[in-house]
Structures are given as structure tokens and as C-alpha cells.
C-alpha positions in Angstrom: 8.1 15.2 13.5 10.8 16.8 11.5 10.1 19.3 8.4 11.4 16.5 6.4 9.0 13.9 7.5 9.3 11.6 4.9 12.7 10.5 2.9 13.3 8.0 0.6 16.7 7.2 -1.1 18.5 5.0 -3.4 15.5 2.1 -2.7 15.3 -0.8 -4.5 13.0 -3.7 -4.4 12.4 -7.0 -5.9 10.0 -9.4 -4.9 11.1 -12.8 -3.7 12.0 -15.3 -7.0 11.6 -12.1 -9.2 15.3 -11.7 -11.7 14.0 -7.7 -12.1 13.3 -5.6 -9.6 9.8 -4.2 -9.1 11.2 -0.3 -7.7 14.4 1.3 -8.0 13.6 4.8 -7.1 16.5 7.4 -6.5 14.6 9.6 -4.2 11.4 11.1 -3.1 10.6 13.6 -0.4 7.4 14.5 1.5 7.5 17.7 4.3 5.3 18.1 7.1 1.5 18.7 6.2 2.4 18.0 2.1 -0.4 16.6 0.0 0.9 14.6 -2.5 -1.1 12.5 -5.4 0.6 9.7 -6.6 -0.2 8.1 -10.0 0.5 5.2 -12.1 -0.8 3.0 -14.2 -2.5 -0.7 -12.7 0.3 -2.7 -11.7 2.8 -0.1 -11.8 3.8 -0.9 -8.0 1.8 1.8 -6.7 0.7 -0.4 -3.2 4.5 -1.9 -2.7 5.6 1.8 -2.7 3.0 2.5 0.1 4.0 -0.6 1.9 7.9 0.6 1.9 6.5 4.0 3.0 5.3 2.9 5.7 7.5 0.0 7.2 5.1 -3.0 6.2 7.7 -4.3 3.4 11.6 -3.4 3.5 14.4 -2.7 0.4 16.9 -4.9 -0.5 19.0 -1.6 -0.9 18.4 1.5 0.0 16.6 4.1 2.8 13.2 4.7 3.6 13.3 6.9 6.6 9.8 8.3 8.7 10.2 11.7 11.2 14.6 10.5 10.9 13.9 7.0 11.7 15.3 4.2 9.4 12.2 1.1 8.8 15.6 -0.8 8.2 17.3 -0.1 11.4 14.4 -1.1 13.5 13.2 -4.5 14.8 9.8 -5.9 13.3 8.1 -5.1 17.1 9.8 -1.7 16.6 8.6 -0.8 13.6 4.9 -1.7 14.5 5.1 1.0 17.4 6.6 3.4 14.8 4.1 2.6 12.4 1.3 2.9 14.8 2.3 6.1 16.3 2.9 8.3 13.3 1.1 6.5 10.4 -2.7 6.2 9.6 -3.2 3.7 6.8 -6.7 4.4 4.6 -6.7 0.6 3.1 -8.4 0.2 -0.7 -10.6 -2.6 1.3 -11.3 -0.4 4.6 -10.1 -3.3 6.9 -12.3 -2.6 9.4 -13.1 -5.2 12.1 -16.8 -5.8 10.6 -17.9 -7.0 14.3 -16.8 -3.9 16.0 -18.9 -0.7 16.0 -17.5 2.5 14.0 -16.8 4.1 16.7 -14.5 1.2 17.9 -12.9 0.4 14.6 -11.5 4.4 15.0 -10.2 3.9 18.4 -8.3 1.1 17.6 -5.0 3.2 16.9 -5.1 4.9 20.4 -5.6 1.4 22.1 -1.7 0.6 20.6 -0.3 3.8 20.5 0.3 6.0 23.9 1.6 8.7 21.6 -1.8 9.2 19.8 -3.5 8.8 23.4 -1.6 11.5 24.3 -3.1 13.6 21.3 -6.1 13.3 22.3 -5.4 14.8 25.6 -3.9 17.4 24.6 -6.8 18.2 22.6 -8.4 18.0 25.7 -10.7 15.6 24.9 -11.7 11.9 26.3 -10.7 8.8 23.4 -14.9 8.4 22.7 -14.4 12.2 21.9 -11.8 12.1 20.1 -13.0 9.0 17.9 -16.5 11.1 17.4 -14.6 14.0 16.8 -13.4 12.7 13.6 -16.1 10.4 12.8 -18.1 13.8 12.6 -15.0 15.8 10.9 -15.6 12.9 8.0 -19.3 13.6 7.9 -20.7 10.7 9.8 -24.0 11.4 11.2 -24.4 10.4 15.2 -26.7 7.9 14.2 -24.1 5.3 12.7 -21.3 5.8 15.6 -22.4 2.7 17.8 -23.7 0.2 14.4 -21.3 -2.3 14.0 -19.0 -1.8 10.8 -20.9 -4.8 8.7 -24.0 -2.5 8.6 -23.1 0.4 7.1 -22.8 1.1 3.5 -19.4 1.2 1.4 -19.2 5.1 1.8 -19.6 4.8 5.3 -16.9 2.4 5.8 -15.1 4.1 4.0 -15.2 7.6 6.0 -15.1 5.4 9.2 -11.2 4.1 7.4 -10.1 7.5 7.4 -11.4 8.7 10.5 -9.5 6.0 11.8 -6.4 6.7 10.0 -6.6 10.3 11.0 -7.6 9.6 14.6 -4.9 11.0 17.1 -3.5 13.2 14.5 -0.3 11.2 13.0 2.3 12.4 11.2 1.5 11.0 8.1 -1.5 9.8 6.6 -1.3 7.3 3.6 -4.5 6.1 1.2 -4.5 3.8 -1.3 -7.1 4.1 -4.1 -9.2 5.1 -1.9 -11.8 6.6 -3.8 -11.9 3.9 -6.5 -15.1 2.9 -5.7 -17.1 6.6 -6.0 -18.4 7.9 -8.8 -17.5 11.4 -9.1 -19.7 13.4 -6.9 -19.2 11.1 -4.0 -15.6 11.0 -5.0 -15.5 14.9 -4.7 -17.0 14.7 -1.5 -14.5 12.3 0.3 -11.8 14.1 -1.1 -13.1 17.4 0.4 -13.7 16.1 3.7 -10.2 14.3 3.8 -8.2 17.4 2.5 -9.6 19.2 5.2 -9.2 17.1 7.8 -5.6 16.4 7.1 -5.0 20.1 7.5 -6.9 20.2 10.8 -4.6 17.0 12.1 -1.7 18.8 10.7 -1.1 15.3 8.4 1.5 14.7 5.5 -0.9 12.9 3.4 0.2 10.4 0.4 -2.6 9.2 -2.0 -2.3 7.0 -4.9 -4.5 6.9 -7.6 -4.6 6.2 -11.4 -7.4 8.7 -11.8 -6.0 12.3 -12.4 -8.6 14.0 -12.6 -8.2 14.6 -8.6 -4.3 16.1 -8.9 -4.9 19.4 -9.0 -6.7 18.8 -5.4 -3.0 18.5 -4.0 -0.1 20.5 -3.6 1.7 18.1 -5.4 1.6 15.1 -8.0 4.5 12.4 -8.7 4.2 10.1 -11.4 5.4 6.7 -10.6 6.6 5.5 -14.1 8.4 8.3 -14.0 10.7 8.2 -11.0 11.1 4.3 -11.2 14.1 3.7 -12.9 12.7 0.0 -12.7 9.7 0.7 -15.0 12.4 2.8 -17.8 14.5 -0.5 -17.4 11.8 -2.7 -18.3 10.3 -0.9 -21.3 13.9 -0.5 -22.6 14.4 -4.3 -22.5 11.2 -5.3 -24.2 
């Protein structure tokens, strides 16, 4: 991926039936192996911008480009294989598969992606290895690999979503609100553990929050009111 892995431009989006538009945003810009803390308010439109990041939703107007590629010039099929091969998603509600084991629920990027397959070789290590390689970079003890994800407690699913986002090393790593269910210590402790494993993978990573307490964790913070020309619209028609 490109130095300039991430580039967004003149974007614009409005949900269906909606007269206003929810974003209108006239650029933002994340480089290869940047931490950035996004912040906003609840309701701001924090998880639509994530969802443009990363191909799930598309602009009415507008480019959102990943490693050069438009998520508007490619076909819906196309931009799953995109999105599976250089995007790990750390989900506020985990989504794991609650019947498959930890372990399992990591692999599950390397079973659709030949690109992150091909990570793990290089790292020279089998796709079990790989998966327990980052189950233990996120502090999982050995002991919890093989129990299926409806066992294990709310902190363990939660280190089992971001071993599983960071699993074959992709470009960019994305979480949303992902440690708004911590208190402060164990807040601290994810955070730690995910900063440095994002270094390790050699991952952008993007993580929205409303608490700011964490920014000064990351190389850099945007605030979302602020570079939504949508929000300044709003507040100067009420």
C-alpha cells in the first residue's frame, strides 16, 4: 500500500428519505502506519464515516479511495475482496461467530483473503500460527484459544475482535468504540496492547471514540464536528 493509504475528498452523504445530508466532508488523509483518534459527539455520524472508510456504505458525491483504489469504481463483489484484503474491522459488538472457537473467529479473514494468506507465509508461519500469534500479541492466554466465542467474557471477545482484525497484517485497521465498554484500567490495557500491535502489523489504524481522554495515545486526533461541513450547516439553520 501506498504512503497515502487512505484519501477522502469532497464526500457527501445523506441517508435515503433524509432532505440534509448526514456528512459533507472536504477531505481527510491517513498515511501508512498513522494512528488516528476520531471524536464526536453520540450521533455525530461517527460509524457512517467508518462505513465509507471502508467500502460498506458509498457517497452520493464525492471519493473515498483505500491503497489508490476508488470504493465507487468497484463492483459490490469487488469491493468485498478489497475490503477483506486490506481492512480489519474491530466492530463496537465484536461480531464474532459465537459457535466458532476464538481461534476460528481470527482465521476467518485468511479463509477470504489469499492476500492475508500470503502474510502469514511470509511470516513464515502456518494460519493456526498466525491466528495464535496474535491471539497471544492481544494477551489471550492458550487456555481460551479452542473455547468457543459464547464462553468467554466481554474482554475476551473483545481482544479475540482485534486479533482478528489485525490477523494477516492489513493495511488498515478500523475500531469503532471499541473500548466503550472498559472502565479505565481495562481500557488502558486494550489500548496498549492494540497500539502495539498495530505497529508490529505495520497497520494505519482509525479509532472513534467520544472519550478523549485516550487522544493523546495517537499520533493524531480529528474532530468530527469539526471537518463536517454537514454538522456547521445544521447548527447554523437551527
Amino acid at each position: 500500500m501506498p504512503a497515502g493509504l487512505l484519501e477522502l475528498q469532497d464526500l457527501r452523504f445523506a441517508w435515503p428519505g433524509s432532505a440534509h445530508d448526514c456528512l459533507d466532508i472536504a477531505a481527510l488523509q491517513v498515511a501508512a502506519g498513522e494512528t488516528v483518534f476520531l471524536h464526536g459527539p453520540s450521533g455525530c455520524g461517527k460509524s457512517t464515516l467508518l462505513s465509507l472508510l471502508a467500502g460498506v456504505l458509498l457517497p452520493q458525491s464525492g471519493r473515498v479511495a483505500l491503497g489508490g483504489v476508488h470504493w465507487g469504481d468497484l463492483r459490490a463483489s469487488a469491493r468485498d475482496r478489497h475490503r477483506v484484503d486490506h481492512v480489519g474491522y474491530i466492530f463496537q459488538q465484536f461480531n464474532l461467530l459465537p459457535y466458532l472457537t476464538a481461534l476460528d473467529n481470527v482465521l476467518l479473514p485468511c479463509r477470504f483473503s489469499t492476500r492475508r494468506r500470503e502474510a502469514a507465509a511470509r511470516n513464515q508461519r502456518s494460519l493456526r500460527d498466525e491466528g495464535q500469534h496474535w491471539l497471544a500479541g492481544m494477551g489471550l492466554d492458550a487456555s481460551v484459544w479452542e473455547r468457543p466465542a459464547q464462553t468467554l467474557s466481554v474482554g475476551q471477545q473483545q481482544r479475540v475482535a482485534a486479533a482478528r482484525a489485525l490477523v494477516g497484517q492489513p493495511g488498515l485497521v478500523i475500531a469503532d468504540e471499541p473500548t466503550s465498554a472498559l472502565d479505565e484500567d481495562r481500557r488502558d490495557i486494550f489500548l496498549d496492547l492494540l497500539l502495539s500491535a498495530c505497529d508490529q502489523a505495520r497497520s494505519a489504524l482509525v479509532l472513534v471514540s467520544h472519550d478523549r481522554r485516550i487522544a493523546q495515545r495517537f499520533g493524531r486526533e480529528v474532530s468530527l464536528p469539526q471537518i463536517n461541513r454537514a454538522a456547521a450547516a445544521a447548527e447554523g439553520g437551527a
